[in-house]
N, C-alpha and C positions, 0 to 999 in steps of 0.2 A: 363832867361833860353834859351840857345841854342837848335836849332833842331839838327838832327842827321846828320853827316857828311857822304856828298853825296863824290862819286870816282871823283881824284882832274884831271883838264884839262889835269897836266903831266901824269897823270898814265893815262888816258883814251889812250894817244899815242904811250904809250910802251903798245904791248899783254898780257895779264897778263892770264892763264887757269890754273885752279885748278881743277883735278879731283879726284874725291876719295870715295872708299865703307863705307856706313854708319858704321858709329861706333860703335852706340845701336845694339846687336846684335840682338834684338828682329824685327829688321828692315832689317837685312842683306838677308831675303829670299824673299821682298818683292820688294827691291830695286835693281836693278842691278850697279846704279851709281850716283853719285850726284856731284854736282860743282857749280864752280864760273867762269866765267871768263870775261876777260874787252878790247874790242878790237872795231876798227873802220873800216869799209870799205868801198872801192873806191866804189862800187856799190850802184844803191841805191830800188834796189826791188832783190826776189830773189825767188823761187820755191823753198817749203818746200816738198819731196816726202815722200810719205804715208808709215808707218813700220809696222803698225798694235798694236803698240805700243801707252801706253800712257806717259803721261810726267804734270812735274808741272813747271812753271816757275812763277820765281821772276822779274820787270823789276827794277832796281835801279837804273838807270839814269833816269826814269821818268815815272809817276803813268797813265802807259799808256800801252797794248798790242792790238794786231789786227792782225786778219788773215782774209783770206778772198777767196773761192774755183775760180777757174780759170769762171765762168759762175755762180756767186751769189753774192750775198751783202755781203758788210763786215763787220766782227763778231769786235764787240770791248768791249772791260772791263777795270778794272782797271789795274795796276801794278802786280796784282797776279792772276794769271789763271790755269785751269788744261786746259793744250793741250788735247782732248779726242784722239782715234784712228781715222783716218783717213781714209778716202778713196777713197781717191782723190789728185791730188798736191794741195797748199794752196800757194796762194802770201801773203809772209811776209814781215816789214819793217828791214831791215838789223839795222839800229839806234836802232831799239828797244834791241838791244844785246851788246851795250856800256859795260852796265854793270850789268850782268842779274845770279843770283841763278836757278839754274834747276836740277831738280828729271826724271830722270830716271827709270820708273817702271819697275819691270818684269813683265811676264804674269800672271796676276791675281792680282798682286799687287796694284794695287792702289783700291783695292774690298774695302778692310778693314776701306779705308778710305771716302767712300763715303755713303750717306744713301740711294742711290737709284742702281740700277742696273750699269756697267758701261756702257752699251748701252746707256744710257741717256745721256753719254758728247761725244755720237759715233759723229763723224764730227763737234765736237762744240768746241767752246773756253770757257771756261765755267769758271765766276771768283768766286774768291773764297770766295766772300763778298756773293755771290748768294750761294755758296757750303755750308759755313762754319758760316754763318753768322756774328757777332763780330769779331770772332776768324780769319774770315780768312780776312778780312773790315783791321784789326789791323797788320797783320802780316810782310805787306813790309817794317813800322816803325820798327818791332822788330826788324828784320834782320838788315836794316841800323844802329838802336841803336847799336845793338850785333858788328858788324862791326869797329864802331867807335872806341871802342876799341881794340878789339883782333883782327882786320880784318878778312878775307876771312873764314879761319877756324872757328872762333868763330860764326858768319853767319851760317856758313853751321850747328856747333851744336845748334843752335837756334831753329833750322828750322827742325832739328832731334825732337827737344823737342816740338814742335807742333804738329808735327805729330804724335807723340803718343800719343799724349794727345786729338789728332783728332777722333784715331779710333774706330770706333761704331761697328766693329768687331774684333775675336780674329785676332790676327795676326800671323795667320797660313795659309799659301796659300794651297789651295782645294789641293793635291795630284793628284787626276784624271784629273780635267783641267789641272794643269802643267804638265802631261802626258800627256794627248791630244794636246797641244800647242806645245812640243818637236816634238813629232810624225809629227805634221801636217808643223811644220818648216823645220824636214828634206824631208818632200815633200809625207808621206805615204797617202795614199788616202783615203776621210773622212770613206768610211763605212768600214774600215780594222780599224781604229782607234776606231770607235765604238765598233766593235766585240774584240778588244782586252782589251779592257773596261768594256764589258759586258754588253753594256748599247744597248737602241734601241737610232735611230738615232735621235728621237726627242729629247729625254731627252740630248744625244751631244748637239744637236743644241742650247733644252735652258739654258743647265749649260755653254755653249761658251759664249752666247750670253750676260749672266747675269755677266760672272766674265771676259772676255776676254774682249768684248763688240763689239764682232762683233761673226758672225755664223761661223762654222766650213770652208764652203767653200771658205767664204771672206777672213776667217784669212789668210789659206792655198794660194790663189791667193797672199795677200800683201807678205806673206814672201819668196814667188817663188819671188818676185820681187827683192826683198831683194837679194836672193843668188843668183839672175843673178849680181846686182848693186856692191856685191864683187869679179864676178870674171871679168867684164869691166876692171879694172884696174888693175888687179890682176899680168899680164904679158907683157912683151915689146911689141911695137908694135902694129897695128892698132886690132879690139876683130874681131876674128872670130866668128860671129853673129850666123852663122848655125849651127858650133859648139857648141856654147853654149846654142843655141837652145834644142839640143839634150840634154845637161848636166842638164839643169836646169827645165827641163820636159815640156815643148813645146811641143806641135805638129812638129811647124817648124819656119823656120824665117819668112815666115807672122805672123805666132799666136804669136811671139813675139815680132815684131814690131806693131802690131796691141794692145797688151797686154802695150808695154812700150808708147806711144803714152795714148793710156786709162791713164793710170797709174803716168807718169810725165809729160804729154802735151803737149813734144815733141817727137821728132823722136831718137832713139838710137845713130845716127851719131850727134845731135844736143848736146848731152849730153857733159858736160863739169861744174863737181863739182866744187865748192870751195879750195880744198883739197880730198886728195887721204883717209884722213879720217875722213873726211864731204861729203859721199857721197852721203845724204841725201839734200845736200843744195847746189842749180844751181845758180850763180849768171846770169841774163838777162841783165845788165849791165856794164859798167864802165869798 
């Protein structure tokens, strides 16, 4: 008996990205986005910047993932891990994304599938043989099995069909936290978000804490980051820093050189993505 066919040397050379909304629609409010894709780069380390976001990824090129924060030890697991939220940049190995499945949470989303708070994989790599026990030990075979034949697609409803078979809750995301996390993304300030809620601000802090997996004010910082880092590139020419200082709720262009420094560990003029839509991913390299 054959093992499961790994992605062949030619395709590793041509880019290959599949991205696409879950198809179970019972996963469609949970997930923002899920994919494939198969690509090699000149680089060979790279700054992962922090979204507030969680994520799942598969490695199939090899039973291997590692992150590791700019001033800590590096986190390693097997081939299948959940990224938790971040809050910090993280140095990642670019090979590790040859040829890698990844989940996409939205905010709250990945609650349903975990048995512990999502704070618990806040700044961790966290695998899924530790998450899911068997279930998750098993799962990079299934996907390459699922692969072998039907390719990419077939993968990715694999990996649907796990997932539901994962959750140890209903898979309804909270209403008031996905209300909270809108609010607090368009930048409204925590205790207005509270009051429109109804809620005191503790109970904010640890319904955030429990389904976001970080506190209202952290989230609110990462995704001020975020609507700065789309509008960097957003227009010709070199960013008006003070400008968008002011747009994206700054104090001023210290507070957010000082903020994006914090934030991706470099300086705002050092910034230079991948792609205009990987603005999450700095190559330091090559």
């Amino acid at each position: 008996m054959t093992g499961p066919a790994r992605p062949s040397p030619a395709a590793e050379q041509t880019p290959v990205s599949l991205t696409v909304r879950p198809s179970a629609g019972a996963l469609a409010p949970l997930i923002g986005a899920m994919g494939y894709a198969e690509v090699r780069f000149a680089h060979t380390a790279e700054l992962a910047l922090p979204t507030g976001g969680t994520q799942l990824l598969v490695n199939l090129d090899a039973d291997a993932l590692s992150s590791s924060p700019l001033r800590g030890p590096v986190r390693r697991t097997g081939g299948a891990a959940v990224h938790g939220p971040y809050t910090e940049p993280a140095l990642i190995d670019p090979a590790q994304q040859r040829a890698v499945v990844w989940v996409a949470f939205r905010p709250a989303g990945a609650h349903p599938f975990l048995t512990a708070p999502v704070s618990a994989v806040r700044d961790e790599l966290a695998g899924l043989d530790e998450l899911w026990g068997t279930d998750g030990a098993v799962l990079r075979e299934r996907l390459l099995e699922a692969m072998a034949v039907g390719g990419p697609r077939a993968g990715l409803r694999e990996l649907e069909a796990a997932l539901l078979a994962r959750a140890r809750r209903p898979l309804e995301p909270d209403p008031a936290v996905r209300l909270a996390a809108a609010l607090l993304d368009r930048g409204t300030p925590v205790a207005e978000v509270a009051d429109r809620l109804g809620w005191t601000a503790r109970r904010l802090a640890r319904r955030c804490t429990d389904q976001l997996g970080l506190a209202p004010k952290r989230y609110a910082r990462l995704r001020r980051f975020q609507r700065l880092l789309g509008r960097v590139n957003a227009g010709p020419g070199a960013p008006d820093w003070a400008a968008l200082a002011a747009d994206c709720g700054y104090h001023d262009q210290a507070h957010l050189i000082h903020e994006f420094r914090a934030l991706a560990g470099i300086t705002p003029t050092a910034y230079a993505p991948r792609s205009p839509l990987e603005r999450n991913h700095v190559p330091l390299d090559g």
